[in-house]
C-alpha positions as CSV (number, residue, x, y, z in Angstrom):
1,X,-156.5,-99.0,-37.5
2,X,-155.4,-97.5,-40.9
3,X,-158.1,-97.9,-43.6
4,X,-158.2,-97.1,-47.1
5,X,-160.9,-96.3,-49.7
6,X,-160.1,-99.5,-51.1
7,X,-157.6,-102.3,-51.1
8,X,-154.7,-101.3,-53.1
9,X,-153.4,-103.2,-56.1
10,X,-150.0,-101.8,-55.0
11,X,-148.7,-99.7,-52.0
12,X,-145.8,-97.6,-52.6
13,X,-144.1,-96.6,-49.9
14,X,-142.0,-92.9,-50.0
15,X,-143.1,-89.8,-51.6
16,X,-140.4,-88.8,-53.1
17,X,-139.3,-88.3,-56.7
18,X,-139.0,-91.8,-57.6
19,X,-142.0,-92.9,-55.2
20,X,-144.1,-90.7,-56.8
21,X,-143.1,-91.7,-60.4
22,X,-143.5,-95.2,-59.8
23,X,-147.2,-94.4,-58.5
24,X,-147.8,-92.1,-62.0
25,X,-146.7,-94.4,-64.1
26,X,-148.9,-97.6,-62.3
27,X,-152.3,-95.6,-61.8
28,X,-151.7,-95.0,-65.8
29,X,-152.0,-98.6,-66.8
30,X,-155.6,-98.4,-64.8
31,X,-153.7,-100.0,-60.5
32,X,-155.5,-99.0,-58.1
33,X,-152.3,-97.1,-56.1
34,X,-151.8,-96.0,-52.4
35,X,-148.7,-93.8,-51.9
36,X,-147.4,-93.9,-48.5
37,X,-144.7,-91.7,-46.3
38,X,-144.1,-91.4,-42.4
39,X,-143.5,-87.2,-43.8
40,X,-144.6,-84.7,-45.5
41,X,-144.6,-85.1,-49.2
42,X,-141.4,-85.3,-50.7
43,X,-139.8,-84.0,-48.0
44,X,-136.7,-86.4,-47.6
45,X,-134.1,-86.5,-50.6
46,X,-136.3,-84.9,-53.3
47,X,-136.7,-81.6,-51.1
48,X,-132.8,-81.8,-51.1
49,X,-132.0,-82.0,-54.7
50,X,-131.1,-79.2,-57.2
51,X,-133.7,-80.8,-59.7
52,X,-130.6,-82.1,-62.0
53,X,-131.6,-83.7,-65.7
54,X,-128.1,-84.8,-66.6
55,X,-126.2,-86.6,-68.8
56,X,-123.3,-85.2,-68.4
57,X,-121.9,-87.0,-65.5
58,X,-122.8,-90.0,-66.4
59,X,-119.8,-92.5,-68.3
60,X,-121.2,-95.1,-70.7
61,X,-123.5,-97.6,-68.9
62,X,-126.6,-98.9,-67.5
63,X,-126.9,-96.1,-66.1
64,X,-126.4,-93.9,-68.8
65,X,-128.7,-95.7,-70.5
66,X,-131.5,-94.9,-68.2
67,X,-130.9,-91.1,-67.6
68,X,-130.6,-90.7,-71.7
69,X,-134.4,-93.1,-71.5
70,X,-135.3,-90.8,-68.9
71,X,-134.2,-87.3,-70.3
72,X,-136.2,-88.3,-73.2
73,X,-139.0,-89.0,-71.4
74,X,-139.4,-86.2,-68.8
75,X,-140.8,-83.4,-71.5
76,X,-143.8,-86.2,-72.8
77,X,-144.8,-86.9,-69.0
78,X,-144.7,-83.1,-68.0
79,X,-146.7,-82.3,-71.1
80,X,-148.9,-85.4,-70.3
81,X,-149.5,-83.7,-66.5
82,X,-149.9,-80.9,-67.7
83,X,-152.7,-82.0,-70.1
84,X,-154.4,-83.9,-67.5
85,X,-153.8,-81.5,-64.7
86,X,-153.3,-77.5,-66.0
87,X,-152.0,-75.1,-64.0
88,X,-150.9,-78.1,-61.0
89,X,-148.4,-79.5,-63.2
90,X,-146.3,-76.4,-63.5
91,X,-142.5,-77.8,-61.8
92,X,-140.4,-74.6,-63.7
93,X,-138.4,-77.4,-66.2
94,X,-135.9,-75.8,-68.1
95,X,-133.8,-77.4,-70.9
96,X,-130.4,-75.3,-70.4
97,X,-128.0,-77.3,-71.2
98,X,-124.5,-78.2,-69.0
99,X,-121.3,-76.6,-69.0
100,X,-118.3,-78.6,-67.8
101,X,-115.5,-77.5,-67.8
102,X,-111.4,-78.1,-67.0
103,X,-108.9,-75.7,-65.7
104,X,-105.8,-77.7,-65.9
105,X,-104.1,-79.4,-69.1
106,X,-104.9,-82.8,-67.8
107,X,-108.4,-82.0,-66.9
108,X,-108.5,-81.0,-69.8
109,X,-107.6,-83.9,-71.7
110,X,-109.8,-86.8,-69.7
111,X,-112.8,-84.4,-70.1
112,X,-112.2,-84.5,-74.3
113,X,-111.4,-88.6,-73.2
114,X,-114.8,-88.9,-71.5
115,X,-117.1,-86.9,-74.1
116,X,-115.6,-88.7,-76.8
117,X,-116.9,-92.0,-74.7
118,X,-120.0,-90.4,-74.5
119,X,-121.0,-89.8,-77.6
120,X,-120.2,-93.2,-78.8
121,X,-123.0,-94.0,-76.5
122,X,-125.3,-91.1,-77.9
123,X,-124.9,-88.3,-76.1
124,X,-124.6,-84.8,-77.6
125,X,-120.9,-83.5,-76.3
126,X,-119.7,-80.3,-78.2
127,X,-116.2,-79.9,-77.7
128,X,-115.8,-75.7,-77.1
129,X,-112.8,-73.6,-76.9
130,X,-111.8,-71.6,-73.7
131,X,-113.0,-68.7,-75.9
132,X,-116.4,-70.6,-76.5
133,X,-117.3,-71.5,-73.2
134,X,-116.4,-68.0,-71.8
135,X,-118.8,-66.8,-74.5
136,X,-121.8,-69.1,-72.9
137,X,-121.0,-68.1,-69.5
138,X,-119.0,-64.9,-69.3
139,X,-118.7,-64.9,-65.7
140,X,-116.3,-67.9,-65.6
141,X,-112.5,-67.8,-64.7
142,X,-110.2,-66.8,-67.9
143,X,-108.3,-70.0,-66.3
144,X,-110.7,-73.0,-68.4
145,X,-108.7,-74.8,-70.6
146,X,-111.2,-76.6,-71.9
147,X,-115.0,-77.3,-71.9
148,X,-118.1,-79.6,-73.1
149,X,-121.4,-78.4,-73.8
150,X,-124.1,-80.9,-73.3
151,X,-127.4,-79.2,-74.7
152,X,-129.6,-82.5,-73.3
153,X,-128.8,-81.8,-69.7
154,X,-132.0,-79.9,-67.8
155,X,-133.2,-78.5,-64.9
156,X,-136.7,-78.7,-62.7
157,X,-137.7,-77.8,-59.6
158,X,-138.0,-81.4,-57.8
159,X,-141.1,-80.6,-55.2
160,X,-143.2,-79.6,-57.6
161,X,-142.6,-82.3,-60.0
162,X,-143.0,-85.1,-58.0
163,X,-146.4,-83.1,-56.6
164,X,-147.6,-82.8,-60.2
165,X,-146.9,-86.7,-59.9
166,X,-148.9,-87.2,-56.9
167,X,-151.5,-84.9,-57.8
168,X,-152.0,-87.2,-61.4
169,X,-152.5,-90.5,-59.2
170,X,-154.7,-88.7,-56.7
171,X,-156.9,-87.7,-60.0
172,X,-156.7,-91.1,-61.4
173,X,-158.6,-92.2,-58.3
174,X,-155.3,-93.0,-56.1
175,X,-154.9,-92.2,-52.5
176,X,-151.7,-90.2,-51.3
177,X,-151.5,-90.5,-47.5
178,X,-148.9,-88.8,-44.8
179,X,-147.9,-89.4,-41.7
180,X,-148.1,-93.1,-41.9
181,X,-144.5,-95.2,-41.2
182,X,-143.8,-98.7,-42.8
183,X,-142.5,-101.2,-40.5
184,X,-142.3,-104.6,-42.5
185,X,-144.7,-106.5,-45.0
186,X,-147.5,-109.0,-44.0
187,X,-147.2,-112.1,-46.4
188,X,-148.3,-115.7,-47.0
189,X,-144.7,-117.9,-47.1
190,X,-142.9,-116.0,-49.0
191,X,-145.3,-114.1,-50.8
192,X,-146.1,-110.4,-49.8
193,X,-149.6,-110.0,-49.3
194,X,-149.7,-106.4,-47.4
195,X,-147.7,-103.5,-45.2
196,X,-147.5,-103.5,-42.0
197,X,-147.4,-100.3,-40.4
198,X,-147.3,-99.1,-36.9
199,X,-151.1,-97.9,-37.6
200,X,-152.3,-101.6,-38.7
201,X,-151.4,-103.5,-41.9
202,X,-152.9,-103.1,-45.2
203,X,-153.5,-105.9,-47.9
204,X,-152.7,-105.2,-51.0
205,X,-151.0,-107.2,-54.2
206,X,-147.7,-105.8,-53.8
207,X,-145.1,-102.9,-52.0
208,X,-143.3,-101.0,-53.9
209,X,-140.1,-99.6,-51.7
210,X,-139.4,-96.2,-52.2
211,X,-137.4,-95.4,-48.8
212,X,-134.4,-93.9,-50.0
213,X,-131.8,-93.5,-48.2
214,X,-133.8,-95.5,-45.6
215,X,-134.1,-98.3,-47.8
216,X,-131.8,-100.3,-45.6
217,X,-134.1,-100.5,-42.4
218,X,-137.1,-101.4,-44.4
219,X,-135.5,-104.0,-46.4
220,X,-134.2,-105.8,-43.4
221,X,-137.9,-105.2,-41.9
222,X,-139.4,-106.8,-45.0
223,X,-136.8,-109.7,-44.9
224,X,-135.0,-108.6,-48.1
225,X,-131.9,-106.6,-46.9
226,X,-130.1,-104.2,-49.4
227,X,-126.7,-102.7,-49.1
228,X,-128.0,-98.9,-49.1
229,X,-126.1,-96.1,-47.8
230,X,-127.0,-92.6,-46.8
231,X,-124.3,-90.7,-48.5
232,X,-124.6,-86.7,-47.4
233,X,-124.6,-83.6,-49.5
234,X,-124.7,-79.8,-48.7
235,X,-125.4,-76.8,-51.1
236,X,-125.0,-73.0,-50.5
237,X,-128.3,-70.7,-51.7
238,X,-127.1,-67.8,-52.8
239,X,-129.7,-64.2,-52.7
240,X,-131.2,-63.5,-55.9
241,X,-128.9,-62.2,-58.3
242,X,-129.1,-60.3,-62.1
243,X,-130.5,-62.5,-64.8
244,X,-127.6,-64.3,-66.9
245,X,-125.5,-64.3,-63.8
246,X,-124.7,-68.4,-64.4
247,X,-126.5,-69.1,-67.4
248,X,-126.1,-73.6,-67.6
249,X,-125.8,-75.7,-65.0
250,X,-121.6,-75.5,-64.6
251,X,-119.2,-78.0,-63.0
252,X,-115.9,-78.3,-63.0
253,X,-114.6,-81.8,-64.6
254,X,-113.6,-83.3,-61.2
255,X,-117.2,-83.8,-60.2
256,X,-118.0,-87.1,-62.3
257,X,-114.8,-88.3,-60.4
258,X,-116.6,-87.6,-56.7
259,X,-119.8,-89.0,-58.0
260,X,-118.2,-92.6,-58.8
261,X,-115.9,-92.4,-55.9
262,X,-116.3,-95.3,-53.2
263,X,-114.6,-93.1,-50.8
264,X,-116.4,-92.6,-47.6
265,X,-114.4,-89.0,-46.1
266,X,-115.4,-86.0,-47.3
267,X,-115.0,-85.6,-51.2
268,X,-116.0,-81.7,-53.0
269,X,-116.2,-80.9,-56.7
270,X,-117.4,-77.4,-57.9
271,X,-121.4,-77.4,-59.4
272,X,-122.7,-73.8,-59.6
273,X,-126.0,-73.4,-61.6
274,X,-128.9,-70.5,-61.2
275,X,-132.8,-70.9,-60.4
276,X,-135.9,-69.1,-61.8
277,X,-135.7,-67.8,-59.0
278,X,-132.5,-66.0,-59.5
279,X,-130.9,-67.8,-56.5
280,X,-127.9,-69.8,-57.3
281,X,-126.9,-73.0,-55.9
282,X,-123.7,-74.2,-54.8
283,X,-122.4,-77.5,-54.4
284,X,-121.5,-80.4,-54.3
285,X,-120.4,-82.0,-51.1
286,X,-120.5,-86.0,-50.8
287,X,-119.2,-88.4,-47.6
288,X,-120.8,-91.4,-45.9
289,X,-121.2,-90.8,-42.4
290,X,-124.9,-92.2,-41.5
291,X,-127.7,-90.5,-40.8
292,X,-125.5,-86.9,-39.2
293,X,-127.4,-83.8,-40.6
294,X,-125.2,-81.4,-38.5
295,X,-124.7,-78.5,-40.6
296,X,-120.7,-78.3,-40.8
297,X,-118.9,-74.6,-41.4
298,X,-116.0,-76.4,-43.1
299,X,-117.7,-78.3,-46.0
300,X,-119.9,-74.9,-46.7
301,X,-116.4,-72.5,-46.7
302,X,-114.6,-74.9,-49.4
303,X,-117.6,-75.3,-51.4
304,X,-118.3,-71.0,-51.6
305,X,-114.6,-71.2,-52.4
306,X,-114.4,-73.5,-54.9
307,X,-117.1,-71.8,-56.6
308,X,-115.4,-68.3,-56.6
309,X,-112.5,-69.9,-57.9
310,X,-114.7,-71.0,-60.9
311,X,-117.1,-67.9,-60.8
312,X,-114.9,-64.9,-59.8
313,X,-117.8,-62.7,-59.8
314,X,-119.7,-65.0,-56.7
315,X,-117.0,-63.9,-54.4
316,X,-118.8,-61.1,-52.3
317,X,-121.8,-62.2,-53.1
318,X,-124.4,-62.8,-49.7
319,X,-125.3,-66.6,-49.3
320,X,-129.0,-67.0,-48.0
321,X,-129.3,-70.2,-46.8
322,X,-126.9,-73.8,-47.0
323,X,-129.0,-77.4,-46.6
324,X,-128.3,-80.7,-46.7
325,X,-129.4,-83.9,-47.6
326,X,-128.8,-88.0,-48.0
327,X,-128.7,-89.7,-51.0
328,X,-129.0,-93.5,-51.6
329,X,-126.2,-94.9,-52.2
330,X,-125.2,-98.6,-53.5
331,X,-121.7,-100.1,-53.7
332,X,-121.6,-100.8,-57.4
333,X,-123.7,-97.2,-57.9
334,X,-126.4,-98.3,-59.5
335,X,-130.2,-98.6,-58.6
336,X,-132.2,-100.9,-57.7
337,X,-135.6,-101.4,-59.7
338,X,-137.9,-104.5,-59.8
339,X,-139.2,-107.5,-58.0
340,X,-137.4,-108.9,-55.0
341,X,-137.1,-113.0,-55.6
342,X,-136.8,-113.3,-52.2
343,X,-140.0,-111.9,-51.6
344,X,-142.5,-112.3,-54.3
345,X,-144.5,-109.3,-54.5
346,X,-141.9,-106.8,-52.9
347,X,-140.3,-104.1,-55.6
348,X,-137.6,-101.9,-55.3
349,X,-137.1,-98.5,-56.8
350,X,-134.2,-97.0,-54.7
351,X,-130.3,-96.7,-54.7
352,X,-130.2,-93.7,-57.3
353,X,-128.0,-92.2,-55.2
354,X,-127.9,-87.9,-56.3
355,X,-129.4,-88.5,-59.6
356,X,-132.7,-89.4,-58.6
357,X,-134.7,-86.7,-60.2
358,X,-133.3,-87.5,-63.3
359,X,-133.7,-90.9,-63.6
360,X,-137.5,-90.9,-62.0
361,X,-139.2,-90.8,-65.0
362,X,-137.4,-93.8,-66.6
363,X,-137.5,-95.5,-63.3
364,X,-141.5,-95.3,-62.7
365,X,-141.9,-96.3,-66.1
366,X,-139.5,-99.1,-66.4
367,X,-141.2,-100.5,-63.2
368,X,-144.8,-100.3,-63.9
369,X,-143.9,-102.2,-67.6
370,X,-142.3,-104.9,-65.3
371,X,-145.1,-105.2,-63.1
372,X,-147.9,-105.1,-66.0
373,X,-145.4,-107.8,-67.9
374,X,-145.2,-105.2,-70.4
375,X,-141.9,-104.9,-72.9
376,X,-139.3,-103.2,-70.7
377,X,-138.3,-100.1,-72.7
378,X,-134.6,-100.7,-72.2
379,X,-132.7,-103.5,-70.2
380,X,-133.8,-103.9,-66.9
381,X,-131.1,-107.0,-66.0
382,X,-128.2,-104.4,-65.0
383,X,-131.0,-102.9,-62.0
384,X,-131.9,-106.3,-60.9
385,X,-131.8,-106.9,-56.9
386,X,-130.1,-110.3,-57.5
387,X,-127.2,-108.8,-59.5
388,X,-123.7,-109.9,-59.1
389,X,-121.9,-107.4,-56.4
390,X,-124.6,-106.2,-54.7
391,X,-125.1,-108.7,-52.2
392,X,-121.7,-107.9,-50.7
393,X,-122.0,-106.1,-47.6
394,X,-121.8,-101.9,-47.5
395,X,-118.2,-100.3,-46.8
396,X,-118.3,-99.2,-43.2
397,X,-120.3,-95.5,-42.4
């Protein structure tokens, strides 16, 4: 039998970016907070992620929206941890800045299309010349026609932060348990009174569903079934290499294009950017085919050269290590956050698809101002579970 300190006000359920958030922001307004996960700490999607702050991908939107709220937010809350936690909150966040950039004429022209959107919706988009952006990253092909600068877009390393996260709520007095799988929710009618999980089941005031990609099975399991997809990704780690070898994080203007595709084959789009660690990563892959994590030769050879089409200079350089990973994905490609009506007392934080890391800090916050019946900093409505659209069924794996 699973037992806890105390009863938990809530019990979220994932340990991931977003999981974690959600807990941070909820043991901040003074919930007593149990964060839950059948793994090791954020070691599904998060530990897959290249730690991406962006706006850059983004067209205007709800979601836009909450990655500008959440881009905003991420320096406070790391400078907050950091406050509350020293040395324990370190997660290596850098403000760099993107690069994207077009190496065909009518690339060219949809990229000046879609920055002049976006900065009708706020955003910071510096138009540069081929000369410009060579000057920002002087490795790239002579063969950019064009480029945008976004100086908002950032970088962090995604572990760490979301253990900073878990580290604040362990401080505040919550409880951060592994090893333990969620099979369904206990409830009276309709109401949601605790978790069950295969070690017992745990009262508590509400479940906050943080599965991820594996939001799907525990939706059903709670009664409340979601149309969430595991959509794969792979990167290529390259050794460490010179300081200033890739300076932004740099994409070629195809990528917003594969990550608002609803197509479930194979789709690639070049994304090179360095660590602190002097690695650099190399993506991005994206295809809907369930839960596969066999590590395919093909999708890593057109990603290393895509990117030495884009970065001569990568071309004989020695790749370390390649990984995947699945992202939650939802058919209209938005996420889900806030209360299930169908069952009273079961929240959703999931469906952010590859952006999660960016969008955590929004999310958590936007979440625990629902649940305290706070003022929601921005519009929670397009998020809802109950939308319009998202009760249609998910296009076949």
């Amino acid at each position: 039998m699973l037992v806890l300190r105390k009863h938990p006000d809530v019990i979220v359920v994932g340990s991931g970016i977003t999981g974690a958030a959600c807990a941070e922001a909820l043991t901040r307004r003074g919930l007593r907070v149990a964060v839950l996960d059948r793994g090791p700490l954020a070691s599904g999607t998060t530990a897959c992620g290249e730690g991406n702050l962006l706006v850059s991908d983004k067209p205007p939107g709800p979601e836009l929206a909450l990655a500008q709220a959440s881009l905003r937010r991420w320096p406070r809350l790391l400078a907050a941890l950091a406050d509350e936690l020293g040395p324990d909150a370190a997660c290596e966040y850098e403000p760099k800045g993107g690069l994207v950039v077009a190496t065909g004429p009518e690339e060219a022209g949809a990229l000046t299309e879609f920055a002049a959107a976006q900065r009708a919706a706020g955003v910071t988009a510096q138009a540069l010349t081929p000369a410009e952006a060579a000057a920002r990253e002087p490795g790239l092909t002579p063969e950019v026609r064009g480029a945008v600068f976004y100086p908002e877009d950032a970088q962090l390393q995604p572990v760490l932060a979301a253990t900073a996260l878990l580290a604040a709520v362990r401080a505040r007095g919550g409880e951060v348990r592994t090893g333990i799988e969620a099979v369904g929710v206990d409830r009276s009618g309709d109401r949601v009174t605790g978790l069950v999980t295969r070690s017992g089941t745990i009262p508590c005031g509400a479940v906050v569903s943080a599965c991820g990609p594996w939001t799907a099975t525990f939706a059903a399991a709670a009664g409340a079934p979601l149309p969430v997809l595991p959509r794969r990704g792979m990167i290529l780690v390259t050794a460490p290499l010179p300081p200033g070898t890739v300076r932004h994080k740099v994409y070629d203007a195809g990528y917003v294009g594969a990550v608002g595709s609803d197509d479930a084959d194979l789709s690639t789009s070049t994304v090179v950017e360095s660590t602190r660690a002097g690695t650099v990563l190399i993506g991005s892959s994206r295809q809907r085919a369930g839960f596969d994590d066999a590590v395919r030769i093909d999708v890593l050879r057109r990603l290393a050269r895509r990117a030495a089409v884009l970065f001569p200079g990568l071309r004989n350089v020695p790749v370390m290590r390649a990984y995947g990973g699945f992202r939650p994905y939802t058919p209209d490609h938005l996420p889900v956050i806030g209360e299930d009506p169908r069952r009273p007392g079961l929240w959703h934080a999931t469906g952010h698809e590859g952006a999660g890391i960016g969008l955590a800090a929004a999310t958590g916050e936007l979440l625990a101002e629902l649940y305290a019946g706070e003022r929601p900093h921005l519009d929670p409505e397009p998020f809802r579970v109950d939308r319009p659209g998202l009760e249609e069924p998910p296009c076949p794996q």
